[in-house]
C-alpha positions in Angstrom: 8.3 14.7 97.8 5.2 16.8 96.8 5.3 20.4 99.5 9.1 20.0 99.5 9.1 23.9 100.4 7.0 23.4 103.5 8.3 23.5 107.3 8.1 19.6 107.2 9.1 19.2 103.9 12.4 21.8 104.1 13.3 19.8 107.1 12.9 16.1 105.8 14.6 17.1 102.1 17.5 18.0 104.7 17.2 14.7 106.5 16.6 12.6 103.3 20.0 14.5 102.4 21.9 13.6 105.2 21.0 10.0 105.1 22.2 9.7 101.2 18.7 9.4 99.8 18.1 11.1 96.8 14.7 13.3 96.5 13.2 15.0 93.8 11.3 18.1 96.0 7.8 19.6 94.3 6.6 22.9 95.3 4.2 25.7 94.4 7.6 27.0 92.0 8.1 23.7 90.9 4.8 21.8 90.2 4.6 18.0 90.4 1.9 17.7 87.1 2.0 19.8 84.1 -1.5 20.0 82.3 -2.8 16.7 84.3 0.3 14.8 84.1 2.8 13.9 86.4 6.5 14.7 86.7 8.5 11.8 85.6 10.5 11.6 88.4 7.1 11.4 90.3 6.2 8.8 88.1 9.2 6.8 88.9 9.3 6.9 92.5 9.6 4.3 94.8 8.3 6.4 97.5 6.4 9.6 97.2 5.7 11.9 100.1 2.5 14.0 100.4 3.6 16.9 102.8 1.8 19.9 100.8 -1.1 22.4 102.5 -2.4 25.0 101.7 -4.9 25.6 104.9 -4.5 25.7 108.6 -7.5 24.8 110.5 -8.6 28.0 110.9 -8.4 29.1 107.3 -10.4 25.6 107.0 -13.3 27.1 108.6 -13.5 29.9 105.8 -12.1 28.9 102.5 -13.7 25.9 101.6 -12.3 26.3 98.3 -8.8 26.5 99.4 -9.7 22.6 100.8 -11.0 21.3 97.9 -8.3 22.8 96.3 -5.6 20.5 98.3 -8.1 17.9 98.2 -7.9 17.5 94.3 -4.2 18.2 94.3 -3.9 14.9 96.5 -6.5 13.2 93.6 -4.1 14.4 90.9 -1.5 12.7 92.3 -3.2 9.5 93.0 -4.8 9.2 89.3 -1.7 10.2 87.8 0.1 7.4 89.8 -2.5 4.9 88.2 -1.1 2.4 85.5 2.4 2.2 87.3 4.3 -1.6 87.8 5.5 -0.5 90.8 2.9 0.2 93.8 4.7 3.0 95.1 4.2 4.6 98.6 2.8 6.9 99.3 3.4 8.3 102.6 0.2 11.1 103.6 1.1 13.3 106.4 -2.3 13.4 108.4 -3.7 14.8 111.3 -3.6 12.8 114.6 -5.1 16.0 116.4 -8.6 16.5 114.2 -9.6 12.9 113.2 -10.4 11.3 116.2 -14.0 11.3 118.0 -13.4 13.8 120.8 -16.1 12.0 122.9 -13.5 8.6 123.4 -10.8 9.5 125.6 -7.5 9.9 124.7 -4.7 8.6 124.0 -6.1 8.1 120.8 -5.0 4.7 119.4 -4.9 4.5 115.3 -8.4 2.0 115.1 -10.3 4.8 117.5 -13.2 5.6 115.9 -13.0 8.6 113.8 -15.0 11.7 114.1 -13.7 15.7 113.2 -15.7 17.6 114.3 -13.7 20.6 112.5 -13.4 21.7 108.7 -10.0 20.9 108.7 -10.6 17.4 110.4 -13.2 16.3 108.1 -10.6 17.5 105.1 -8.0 15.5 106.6 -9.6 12.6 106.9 -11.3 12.4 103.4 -7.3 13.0 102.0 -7.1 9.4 103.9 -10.1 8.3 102.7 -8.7 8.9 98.7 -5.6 7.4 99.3 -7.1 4.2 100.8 -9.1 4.1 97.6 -5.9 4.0 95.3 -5.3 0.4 94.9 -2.9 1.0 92.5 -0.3 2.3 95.8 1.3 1.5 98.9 -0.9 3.9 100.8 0.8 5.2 104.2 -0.9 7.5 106.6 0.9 8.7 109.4 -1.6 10.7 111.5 1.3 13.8 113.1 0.6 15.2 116.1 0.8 18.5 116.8 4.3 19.1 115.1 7.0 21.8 115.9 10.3 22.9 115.7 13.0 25.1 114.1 12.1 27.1 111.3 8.2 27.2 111.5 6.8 30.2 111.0 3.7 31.6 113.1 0.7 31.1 110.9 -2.3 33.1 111.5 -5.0 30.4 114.0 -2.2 27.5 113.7 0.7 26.4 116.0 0.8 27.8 119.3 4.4 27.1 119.7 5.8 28.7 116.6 3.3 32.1 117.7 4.7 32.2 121.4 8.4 32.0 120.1 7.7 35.2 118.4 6.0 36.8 121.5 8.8 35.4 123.4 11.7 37.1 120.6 9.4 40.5 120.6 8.6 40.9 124.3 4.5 40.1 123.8 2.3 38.6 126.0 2.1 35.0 125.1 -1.6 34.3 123.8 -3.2 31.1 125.7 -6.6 29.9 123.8 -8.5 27.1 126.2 -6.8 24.9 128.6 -7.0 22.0 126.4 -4.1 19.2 126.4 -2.3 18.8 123.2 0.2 16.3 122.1 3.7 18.2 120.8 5.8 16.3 118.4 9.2 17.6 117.1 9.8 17.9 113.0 13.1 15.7 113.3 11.2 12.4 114.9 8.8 13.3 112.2 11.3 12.9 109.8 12.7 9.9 111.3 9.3 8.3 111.1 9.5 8.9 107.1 12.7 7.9 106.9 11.5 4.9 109.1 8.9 4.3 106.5 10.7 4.7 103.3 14.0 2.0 104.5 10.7 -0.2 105.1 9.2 -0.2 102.2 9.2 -3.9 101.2 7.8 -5.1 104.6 5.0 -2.2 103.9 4.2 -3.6 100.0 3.7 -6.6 101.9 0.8 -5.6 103.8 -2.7 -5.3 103.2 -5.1 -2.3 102.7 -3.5 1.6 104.7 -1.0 1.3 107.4 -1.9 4.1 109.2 0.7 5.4 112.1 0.0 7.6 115.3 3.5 10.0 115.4 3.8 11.8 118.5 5.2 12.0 121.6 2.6 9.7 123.4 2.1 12.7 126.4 -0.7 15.4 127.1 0.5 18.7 127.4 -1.3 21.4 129.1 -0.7 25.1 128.2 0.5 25.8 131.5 2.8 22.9 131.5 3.9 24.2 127.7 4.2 28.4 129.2 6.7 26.5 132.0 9.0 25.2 129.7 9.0 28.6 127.7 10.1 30.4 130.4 12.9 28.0 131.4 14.0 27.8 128.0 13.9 31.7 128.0 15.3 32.3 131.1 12.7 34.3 132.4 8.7 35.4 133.3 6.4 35.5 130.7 3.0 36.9 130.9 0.1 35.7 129.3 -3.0 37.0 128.1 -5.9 34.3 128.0 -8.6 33.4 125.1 -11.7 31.3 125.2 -11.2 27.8 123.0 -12.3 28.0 119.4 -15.1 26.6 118.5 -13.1 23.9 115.4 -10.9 23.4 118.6 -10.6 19.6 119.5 -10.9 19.0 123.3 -8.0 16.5 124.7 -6.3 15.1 121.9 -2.7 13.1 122.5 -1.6 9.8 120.5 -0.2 5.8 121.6 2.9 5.7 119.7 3.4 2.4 120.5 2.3 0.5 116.7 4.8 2.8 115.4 7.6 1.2 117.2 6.3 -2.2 116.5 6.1 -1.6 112.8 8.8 1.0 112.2 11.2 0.4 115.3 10.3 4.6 116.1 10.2 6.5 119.4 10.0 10.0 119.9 13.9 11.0 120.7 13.1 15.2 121.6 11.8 15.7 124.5 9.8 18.9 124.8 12.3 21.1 127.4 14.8 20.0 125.2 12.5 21.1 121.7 11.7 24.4 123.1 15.4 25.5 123.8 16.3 24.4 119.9 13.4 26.8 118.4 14.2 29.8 120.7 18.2 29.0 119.6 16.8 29.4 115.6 14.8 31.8 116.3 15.2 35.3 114.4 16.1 37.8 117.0 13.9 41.1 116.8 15.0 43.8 114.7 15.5 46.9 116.4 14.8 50.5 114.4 18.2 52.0 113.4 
């Protein structure tokens, strides 16, 4: 697993784990390539997982380098897997809420045209773009929705959910930017979908050119409906204090699920209410001054 330190990769080294599957987890502290070339471990892998990222999609907007970095990181890997027997997979956590043309309504199915109209889209989808150009692998997108969950911390301009929490913990008004709809996925049917992918990996070989995979929960969810389900998971009122949208901000973005079933027998399992209540339970409590 390349980004094995991540909030998606801590949580599906933990799931791997608990399912008996042995991982070999690459971080900033532990590089997958020394001096161009690949770990061996990487090297032997039946299944590789690309969870690493360095930008959010605001950062995007204003460190291009920081993109291309992450972008040649991904080409590292690719070349490095070139010349192996095996056709490993490689499994490429996208972005189901940038890539899609914002001018076709949603739900987005995975052959909507494409069209991100954001730094961070456009980065996104050239990472797919690269791995559907390595012949050499199994390539696997799964295109996440917008994913959540315990243990994700509140990045500056990325993850509403993770950013309210902390409001919520510190007594802060919960910040609202736009009233657009947004498709809220939790990190353990995320996992499950890799899992999904990994037990499947014969079947996958099998099939020509990217399997690419919506993975979400298939529902719009307004930021009002989202602030409701806060406060019930809190227990009580929570005000707000309202933004304009962004101008990288997607308009209506949620995802059909439905060829994931069909190709990896997965459905969403957390429902949001449900979700919410789990992050506010892991959620550091605020540190009073002695």
């Amino acid at each position: 697993m390349i980004g094995g330190s991540g909030f998606i990769g801590t949580r599906l080294r933990e799931a791997l784990a608990a399912a008996g599957i042995r991982a070999h987890c690459f971080s900033r502290q532990r590089p997958f390539a020394q001096g161009g070339r690949l770990h061996r471990a990487v090297l032997r892998s039946g299944t590789v997982f690309y969870v690493a990222g360095s930008v959010t999609p605001a950062r995007a907007e204003r460190d291009p380098r920081l993109v291309a970095q992450d972008y040649w990181n991904l080409q590292l890997l690719l070349w490095g897997l070139r010349g192996t027997a095996h056709r490993p997979l490689v499994v490429l956590a996208g972005s189901g809420g940038t890539v899609y043309d914002p001018a076709v309504a949603p739900p987005y199915r995975e052959d909507a045209p494409t069209r991100p109209v954001s730094a961070y889209g456009v980065a996104k989808l050239r990472q797919e773009r690269a791995l559907a150009a390595a012949g050499w692998t199994t390539p696997v997108v799964l295109r996440l929705a917008n994913v959540y969950g315990p243990g994700q911390r509140a990045r500056p301009g990325y993850g509403v959910i993770p950013h309210w929490v902390r409001a919520v913990r510190e007594r802060e008004a919960l910040t609202v930017i736009g009233r657009s709809r947004r498709d809220y996925v939790h990190v353990d049917d995320v996992c499950a979908a890799m899992l999904a992918v990994h037990r499947r990996a014969a079947s996958l070989r099998a099939s020509p050119g990217v399997t690419t995979l919506n993975i979400g929960s298939g529902e719009p969810t307004s930021p009002a409906e989202l602030h409701h389900h806060l406060e019930r998971a809190a227990g009580r009122r929570l005000a707000v204090r309202r933004e304009p949208a962004r101008s990288f901000d997607h308009p209506d973005v949620w995802l059909d699920v439905r060829a994931a079933r069909a190709v990896l027998g997965w459905t969403p399992r957390t429902g949001l209410a449900e979700g919410l209540r789990d992050v506010l339970a892991a959620a550091e409590p605020v540190r009073t001054p002695s």
